[in-house]
N, C-alpha and C positions, 0 to 999 in steps of 0.2 A: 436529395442529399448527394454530394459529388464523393466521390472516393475519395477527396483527400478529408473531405468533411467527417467522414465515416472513419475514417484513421485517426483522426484530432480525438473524434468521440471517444474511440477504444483506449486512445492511450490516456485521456483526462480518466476513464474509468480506472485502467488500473493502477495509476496514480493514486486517486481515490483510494480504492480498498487498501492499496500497499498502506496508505496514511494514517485511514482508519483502524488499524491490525496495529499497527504503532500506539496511537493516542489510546488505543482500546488498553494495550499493555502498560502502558506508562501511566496509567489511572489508574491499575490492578496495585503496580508498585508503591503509586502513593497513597491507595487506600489501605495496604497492606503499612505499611509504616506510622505508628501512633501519633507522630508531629506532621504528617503529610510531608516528608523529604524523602528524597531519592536516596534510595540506598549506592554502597559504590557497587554491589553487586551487580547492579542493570545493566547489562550487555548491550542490550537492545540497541541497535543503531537507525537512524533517520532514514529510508527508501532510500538508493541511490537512484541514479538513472536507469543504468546497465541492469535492476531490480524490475525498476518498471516498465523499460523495453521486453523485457523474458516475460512481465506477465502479461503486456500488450500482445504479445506471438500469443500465447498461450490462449487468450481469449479469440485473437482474432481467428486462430487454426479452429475452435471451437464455431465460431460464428458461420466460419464460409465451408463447413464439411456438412454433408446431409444426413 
């Protein structure tokens, strides 16, 4: 695997979990609600980039320290 292969990886990972942490809450929301609708309470915003770049550092710094 080439370095950039290996940065593609990291960053589709924390994409991923950023997404999943979303869909995980945004199902908490519509199970909590008796008609299954969003309440207008739900803050919860969609991953930006600038979200999943911070947790791509985060994991990669984790990855490449011993």
């Amino acid at each position: 695997m080439t370095p950039y292969e290996l940065r593609f990886q990291i960053f589709k990972q924390a994409y991923s979990m950023l997404q999943d942490d979303y869909c995980n809450r945004f199902e908490v929301e519509q199970r909590q609600n008796p008609e299954g609708l969003i309440s207008a309470n739900f803050a919860e915003k969609y991953p930006t980039l600038d979200q999943v770049l911070e947790r791509a550092e985060i994991i990669n710094d984790f990855v490449s320290s011993k």
